[in-house]
N, C-alpha and C positions, 0 to 999 in steps of 0.2 A: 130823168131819174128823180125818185121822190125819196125826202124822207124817211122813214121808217116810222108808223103811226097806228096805236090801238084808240079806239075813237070811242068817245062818251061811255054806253050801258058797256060797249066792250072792254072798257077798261074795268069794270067792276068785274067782269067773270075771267077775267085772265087768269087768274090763279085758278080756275078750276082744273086747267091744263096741267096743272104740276102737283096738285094733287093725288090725281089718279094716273091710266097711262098717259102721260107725255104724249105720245105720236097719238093715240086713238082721237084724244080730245081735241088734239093740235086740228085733224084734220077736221071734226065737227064744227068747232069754231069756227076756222079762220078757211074751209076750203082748199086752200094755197096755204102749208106754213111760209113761203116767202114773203107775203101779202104783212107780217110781223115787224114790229120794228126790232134789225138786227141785234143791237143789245140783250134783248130780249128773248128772241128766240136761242138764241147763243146757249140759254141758258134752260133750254128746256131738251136738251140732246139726252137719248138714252145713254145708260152705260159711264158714265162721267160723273166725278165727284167722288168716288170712292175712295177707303179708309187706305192711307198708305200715299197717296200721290203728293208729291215735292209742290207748295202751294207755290202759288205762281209770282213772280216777284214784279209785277206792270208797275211800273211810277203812277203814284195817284193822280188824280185830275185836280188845278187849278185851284176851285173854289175851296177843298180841303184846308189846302196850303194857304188862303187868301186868309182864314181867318186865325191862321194859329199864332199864336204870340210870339213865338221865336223861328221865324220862318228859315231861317239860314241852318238850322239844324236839321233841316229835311231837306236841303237841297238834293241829295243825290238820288232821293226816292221821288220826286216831284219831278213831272213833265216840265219838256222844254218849252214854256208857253209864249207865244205872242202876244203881246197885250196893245189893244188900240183902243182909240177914241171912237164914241158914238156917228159921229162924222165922217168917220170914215166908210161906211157902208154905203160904198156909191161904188159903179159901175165903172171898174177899169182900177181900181183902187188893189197896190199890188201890196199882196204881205208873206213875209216866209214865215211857214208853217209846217208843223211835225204832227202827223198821222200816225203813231207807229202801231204795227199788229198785237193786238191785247189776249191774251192767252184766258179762255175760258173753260178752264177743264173742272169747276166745280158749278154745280147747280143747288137750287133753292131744295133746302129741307122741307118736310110737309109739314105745313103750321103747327098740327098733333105735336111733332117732335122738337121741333123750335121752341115750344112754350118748355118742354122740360130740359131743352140742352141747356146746361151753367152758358154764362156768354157775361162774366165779369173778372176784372183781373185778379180779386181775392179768391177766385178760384182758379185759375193758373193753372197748378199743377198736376187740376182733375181734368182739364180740356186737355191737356198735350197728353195725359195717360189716354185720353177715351180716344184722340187721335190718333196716340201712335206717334207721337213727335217726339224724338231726345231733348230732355231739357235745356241742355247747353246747343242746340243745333241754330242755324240762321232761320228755321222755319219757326221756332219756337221764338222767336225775335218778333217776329213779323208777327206771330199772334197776340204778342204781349203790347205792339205798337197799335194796332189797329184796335185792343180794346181800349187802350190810355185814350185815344184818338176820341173814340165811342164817349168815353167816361167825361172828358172834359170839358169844361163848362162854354155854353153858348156865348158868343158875341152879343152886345145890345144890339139887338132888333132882327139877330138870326133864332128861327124857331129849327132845333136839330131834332134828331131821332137816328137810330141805327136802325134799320130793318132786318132782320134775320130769317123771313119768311117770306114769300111774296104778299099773302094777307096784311100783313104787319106794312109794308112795302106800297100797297093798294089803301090800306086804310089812312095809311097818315095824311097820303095826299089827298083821299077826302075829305079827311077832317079841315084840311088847309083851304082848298080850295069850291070843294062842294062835290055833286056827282057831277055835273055837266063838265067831264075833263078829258083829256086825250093825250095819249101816251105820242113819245118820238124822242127818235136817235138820230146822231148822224151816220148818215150813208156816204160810203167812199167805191169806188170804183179800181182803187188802188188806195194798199196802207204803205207807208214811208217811214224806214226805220231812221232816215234823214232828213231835219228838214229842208223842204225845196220852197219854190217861190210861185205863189196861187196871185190869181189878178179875179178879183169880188164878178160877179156879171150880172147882167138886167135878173130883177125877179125877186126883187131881196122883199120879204113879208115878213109883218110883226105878229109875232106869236101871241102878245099881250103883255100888262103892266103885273100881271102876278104870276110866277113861277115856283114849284116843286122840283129842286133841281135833285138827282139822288147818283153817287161816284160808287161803284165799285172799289170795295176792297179787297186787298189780299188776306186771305182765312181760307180755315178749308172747308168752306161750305158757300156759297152766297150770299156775303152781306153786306150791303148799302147804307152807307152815311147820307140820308136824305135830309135837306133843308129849304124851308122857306128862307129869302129874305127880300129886299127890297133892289126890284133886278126888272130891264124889261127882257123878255127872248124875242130871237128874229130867227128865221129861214134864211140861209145866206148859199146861193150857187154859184158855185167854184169851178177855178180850170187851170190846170199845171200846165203853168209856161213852160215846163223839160218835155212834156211830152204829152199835155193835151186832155190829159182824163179829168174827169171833174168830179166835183164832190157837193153834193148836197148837207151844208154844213147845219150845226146850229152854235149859235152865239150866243151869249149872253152880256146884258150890259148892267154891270151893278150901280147904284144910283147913287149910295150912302156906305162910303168907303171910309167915314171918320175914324172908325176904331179899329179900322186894320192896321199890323205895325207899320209903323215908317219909315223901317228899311225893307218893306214889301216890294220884290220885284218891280213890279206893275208899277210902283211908281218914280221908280228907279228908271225903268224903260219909257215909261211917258215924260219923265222930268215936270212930276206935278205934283204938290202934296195930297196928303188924305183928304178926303172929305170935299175936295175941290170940283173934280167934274166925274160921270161915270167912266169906269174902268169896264171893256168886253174882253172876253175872249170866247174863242169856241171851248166848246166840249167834246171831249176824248170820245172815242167810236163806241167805248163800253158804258157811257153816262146815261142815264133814262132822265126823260122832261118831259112831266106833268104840265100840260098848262089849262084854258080855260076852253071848254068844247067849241063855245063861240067864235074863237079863231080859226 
């Protein structure tokens, strides 16, 4: 099993797919829409995202939470995450880990309409009107979170961006990394609403020393908190000791962890301060990874 991966020029025409029809261009492109990294295609289904659906409520991914300054106030919206050492990515090396199934019932706006949708919390009470969401509702929460989330200021030496388009989504990570870049998700073979316990195996490849990492968030439309920062990615294949299925992972290991808070999980669970050695974890099944084509 491989990854899930849009490669080099093909990363720049992705978006054409979700401009026009979805499935026509799907199959132009790519032949196989399976041939897609999951994430991704997830997100190019007809029929989905429409006005009126209860936005989906997935625990963010990881790096969100790594950098917010008061991390304990999101605990219960934040994945149950394992955090390990760079060293640890050898063959036989066991870790329990939480896959759980990520709900994608909304899909990317067509750029046209993203550039005029409002997408800031001073306008609040025109996006829940143009949604269809009661003010006082939990879904109306969830959208006033994930713009704060949007709005708040970068860490030293993380470059942010929301994407609200796949355009928007495809250009930053050029601008980050260059064209020669390739898209990838991780692939599971099995998702686990509990976590179990995976033992690492032969095959483990570095993706490179620059990453485009970009989390799905809850809104009612498609929109990704993508960021650079100083991180290396790996290819990591996996196999559930309960019962054998493996998972084509991707991890990340951040290098320069000094200005994450210091009651961050992560270093709670490693018992090591900030800034001391990199901190990995994988990425959620919905997370897209930009990195350099040359890997």
């Amino acid at each position: 099993m491989e990854s899930g991966h849009c490669g080099l020029i093909s990363a720049l025409f992705c978006l054409a797919f979700l401009l026009g029809s979805h499935v026509q261009a799907n199959e132009m492109l790519w032949g196989n829409p399976d041939h897609m990294p999951k994430a991704l295609r997830d997100l190019t289904k007809p029929g989905i995202g429409d006005r009126g659906l209860k936005i989906s409520n997935n625990k963010i991914d990881v790096d969100v939470y790594g950098k917010l300054r008061d991390p304990n106030g999101l605990k219960d919206t934040v994945l149950n995450v394992t955090f390990f050492l760079e060293q640890d990515l050898h063959p036989g090396k066991k870790l329990k880990l939480e896959f759980p199934k990520r709900s994608s019932d909304f899909t990317f706006l067509p750029n046209s309409l993203a550039k005029i949708t409002p997408f800031s919390s001073t306008r609040l009470l025109e996006i829940l009107k143009r949604f269809g969401i009661e003010a006082e509702s939990t879904d109306a929460k969830t959208v006033k979170d994930t713009l704060e989330l949007c709005e708040s200021p970068a860490i030293k030496g993380e470059e942010k961006y929301c994407a609200t388009s796949l355009d928007s989504l495809v250009n930053f990570a050029v601008l980050k990394l260059g064209k020669n870049i390739k898209l990838l998700s991780t692939e599971l073979e099995k998702e686990n609403e509990e976590a179990e316990e995976y033992s690492v195996l032969k095959g483990v490849t570095k993706n490179g020393d620059k990453a485009v990492v970009c989390h799905k968030l809850n809104y009612p439309y498609a929109v990704f908190y993508c960021h650079k920062v100083e991180s290396r990615a790996y290819n990591v294949p996996l196999v559930s000791i309960e019962d054998g299925t493996k998972a084509k992972a991707l991890a990340i290991c951040h290098n320069n962890t000094r200005h994450w808070a210091s009651d961050n999980p992560a270093f709670m669970q490693l018992n090591v301060k900030p800034g001391t050695v990199p901190v990995c974890h994988f990425l959620a099944t919905d997370t897209l990874l930009w990195v350099p084509g040359s890997y």
